[in-house]
C-alpha positions as CSV (number, residue, x, y, z in Angstrom):
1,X,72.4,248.1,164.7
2,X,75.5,249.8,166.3
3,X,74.3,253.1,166.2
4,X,70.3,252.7,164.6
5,X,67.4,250.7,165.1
6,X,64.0,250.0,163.4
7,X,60.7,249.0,163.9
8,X,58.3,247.3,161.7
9,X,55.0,249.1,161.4
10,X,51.4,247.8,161.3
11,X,50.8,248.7,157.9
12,X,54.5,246.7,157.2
13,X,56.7,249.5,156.9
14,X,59.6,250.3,158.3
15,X,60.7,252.9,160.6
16,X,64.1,253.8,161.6
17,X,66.3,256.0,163.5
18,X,69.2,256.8,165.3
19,X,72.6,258.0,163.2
20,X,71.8,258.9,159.7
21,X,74.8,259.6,158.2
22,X,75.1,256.1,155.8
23,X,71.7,256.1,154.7
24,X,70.4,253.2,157.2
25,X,67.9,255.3,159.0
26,X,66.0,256.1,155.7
27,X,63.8,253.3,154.3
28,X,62.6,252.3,151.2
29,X,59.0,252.4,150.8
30,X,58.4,248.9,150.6
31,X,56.4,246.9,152.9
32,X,58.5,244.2,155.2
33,X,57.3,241.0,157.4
34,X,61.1,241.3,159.5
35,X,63.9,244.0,159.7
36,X,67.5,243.6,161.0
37,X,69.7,246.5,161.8
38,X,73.3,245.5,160.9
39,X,76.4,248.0,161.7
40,X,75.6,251.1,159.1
41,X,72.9,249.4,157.1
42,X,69.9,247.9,157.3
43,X,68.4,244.7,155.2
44,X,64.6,244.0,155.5
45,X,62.8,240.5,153.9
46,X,60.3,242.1,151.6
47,X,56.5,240.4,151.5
48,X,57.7,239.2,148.4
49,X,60.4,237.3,150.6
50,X,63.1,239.0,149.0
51,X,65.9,240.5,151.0
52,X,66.0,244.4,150.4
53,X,69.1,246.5,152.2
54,X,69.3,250.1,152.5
55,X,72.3,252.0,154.1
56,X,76.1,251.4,153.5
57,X,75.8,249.2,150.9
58,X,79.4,249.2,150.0
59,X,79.1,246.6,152.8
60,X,76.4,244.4,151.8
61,X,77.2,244.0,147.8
62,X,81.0,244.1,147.5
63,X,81.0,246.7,145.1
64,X,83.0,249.0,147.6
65,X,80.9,252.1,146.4
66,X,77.7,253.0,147.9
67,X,74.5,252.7,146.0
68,X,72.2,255.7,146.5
69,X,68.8,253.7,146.3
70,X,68.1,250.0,148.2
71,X,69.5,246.9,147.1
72,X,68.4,243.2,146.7
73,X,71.3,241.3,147.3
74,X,70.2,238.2,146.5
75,X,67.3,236.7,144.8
76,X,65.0,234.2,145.3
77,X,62.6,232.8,148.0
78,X,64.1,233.7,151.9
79,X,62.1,232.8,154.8
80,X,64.6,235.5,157.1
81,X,67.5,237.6,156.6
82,X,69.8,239.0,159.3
83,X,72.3,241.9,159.1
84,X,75.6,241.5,160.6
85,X,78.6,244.1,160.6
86,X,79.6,243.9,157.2
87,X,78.5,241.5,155.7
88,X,73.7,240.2,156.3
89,X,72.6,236.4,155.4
90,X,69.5,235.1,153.9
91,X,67.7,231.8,155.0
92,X,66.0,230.1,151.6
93,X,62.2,228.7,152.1
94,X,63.6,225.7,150.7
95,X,67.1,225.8,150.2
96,X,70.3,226.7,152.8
97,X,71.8,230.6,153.7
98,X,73.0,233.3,150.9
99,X,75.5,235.1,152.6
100,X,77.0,238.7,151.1
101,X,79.0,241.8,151.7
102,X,82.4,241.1,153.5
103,X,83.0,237.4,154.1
104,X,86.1,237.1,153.0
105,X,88.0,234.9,155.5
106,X,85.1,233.1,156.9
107,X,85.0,229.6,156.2
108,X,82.1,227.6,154.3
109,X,79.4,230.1,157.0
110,X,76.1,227.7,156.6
111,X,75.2,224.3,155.0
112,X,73.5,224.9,151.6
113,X,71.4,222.4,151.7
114,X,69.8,222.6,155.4
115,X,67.0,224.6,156.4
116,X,67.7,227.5,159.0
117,X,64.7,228.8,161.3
118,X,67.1,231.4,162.8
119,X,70.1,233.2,162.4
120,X,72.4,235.7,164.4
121,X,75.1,237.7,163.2
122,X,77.6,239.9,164.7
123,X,81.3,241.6,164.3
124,X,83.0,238.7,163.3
125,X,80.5,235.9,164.7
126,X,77.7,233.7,163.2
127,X,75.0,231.4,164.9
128,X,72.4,229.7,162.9
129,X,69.6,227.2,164.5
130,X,68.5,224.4,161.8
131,X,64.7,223.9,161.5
132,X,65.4,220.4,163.2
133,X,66.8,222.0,166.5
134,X,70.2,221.3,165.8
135,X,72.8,224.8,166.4
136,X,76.3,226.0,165.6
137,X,78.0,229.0,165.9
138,X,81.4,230.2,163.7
139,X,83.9,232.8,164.1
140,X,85.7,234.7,161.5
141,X,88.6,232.0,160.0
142,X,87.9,229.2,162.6
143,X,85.4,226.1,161.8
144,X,82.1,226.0,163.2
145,X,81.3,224.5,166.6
146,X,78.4,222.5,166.5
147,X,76.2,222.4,169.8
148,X,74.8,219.1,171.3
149,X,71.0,219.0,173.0
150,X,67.8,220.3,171.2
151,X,68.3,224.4,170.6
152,X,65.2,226.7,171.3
153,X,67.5,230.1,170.4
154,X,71.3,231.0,169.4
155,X,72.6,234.6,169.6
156,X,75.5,235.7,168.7
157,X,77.9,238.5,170.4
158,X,81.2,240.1,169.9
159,X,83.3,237.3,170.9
160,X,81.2,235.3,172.5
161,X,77.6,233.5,172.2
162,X,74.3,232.1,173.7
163,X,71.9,229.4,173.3
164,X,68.8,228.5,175.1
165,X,68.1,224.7,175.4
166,X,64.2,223.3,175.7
167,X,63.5,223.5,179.8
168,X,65.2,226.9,180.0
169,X,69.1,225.7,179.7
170,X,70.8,228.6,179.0
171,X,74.6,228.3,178.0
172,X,77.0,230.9,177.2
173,X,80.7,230.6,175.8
174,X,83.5,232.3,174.6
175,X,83.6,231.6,170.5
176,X,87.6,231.1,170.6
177,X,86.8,228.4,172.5
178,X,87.6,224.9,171.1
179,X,84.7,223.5,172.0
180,X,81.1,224.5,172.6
181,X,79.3,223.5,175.8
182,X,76.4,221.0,175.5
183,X,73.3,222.6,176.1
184,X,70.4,220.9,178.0
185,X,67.5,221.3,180.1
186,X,67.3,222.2,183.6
């Protein structure tokens, strides 16, 4: 996160820490197969595969106040979640992303009917790679940019992103760009 981190445990619990002043740093006591720190919060995908966030969750559930215990979002069957700043996404096992907190602005984020294998998220920024290889990355009010070439890993940074390409291609670009580079191998 911005100003926290966590680690998943052995055992499948989380540990946190860094600035505890909204709550992120203190987990549930759930167990967790992945954890993503987002900018004041922190959303975890249960072993039941539900997402579970902890934090400022006036961010993460719209409600604009705080809850004082851990919240699940949205429900149903994820196979990853990712926090963001503001706003944390959900990957279905079977279905497309669940997106919540502040979105407002963005335009339709992810497909909902493909699958996603990864997701990145950041202040205003959103990457997601498709089971099938495929990639595109989106900024806050603009369209998505879809990238050409087969997509090993996207990542997604303030004002700017990343993929890697299969044979090590790695591309970088600035989002406000018009148009993505195509990404291949060596």
């Amino acid at each position: 996160g911005a100003d926290h981190t966590c680690s998943l445990q052995a055992d499948g619990y989380a540990n946190c820490w860094g600035n505890s002043a909204l709550g992120a740093t203190v987990p549930p006591n759930n167990r967790f197969r992945s954890l993503s720190a987002g900018t004041g919060f922190t959303c975890g995908l249960t072993t039941k595969r539900e997402p579970l966030c902890w934090g400022r969750d006036d961010l993460v559930t719209d409600t604009g106040i705080p809850a004082t215990s851990p919240v699940i979002p949205a429900s149903g069957d994820y196979s990853l979640v990712e926090a963001g700043d503001g706003f944390a996404c959900g990957a279905g096992v079977k279905s497309g992303v669940t997106c919540w907190g502040d979105t407002e602005g963005w335009p339709d984020l992810f497909s909902d009917t493909d699958q996603y294998a990864q997701l990145s998220l950041a202040a205003g920024e959103a990457c997601g790679l498709k089971i099938d290889g495929s990639a595109w990355c989106a900024m806050l009010s603009q369209a998505g940019q879809s990238l050409s070439g087969v997509i090993l890993q996207v990542s997604a940074g303030v004002g700017h992103a990343c993929a890697l390409a299969t044979g090590g291609a790695l591309s970088c670009w600035a989002l406000d760009d018009a148009s993505a580079p195509a990404v291949s191998g060596p």
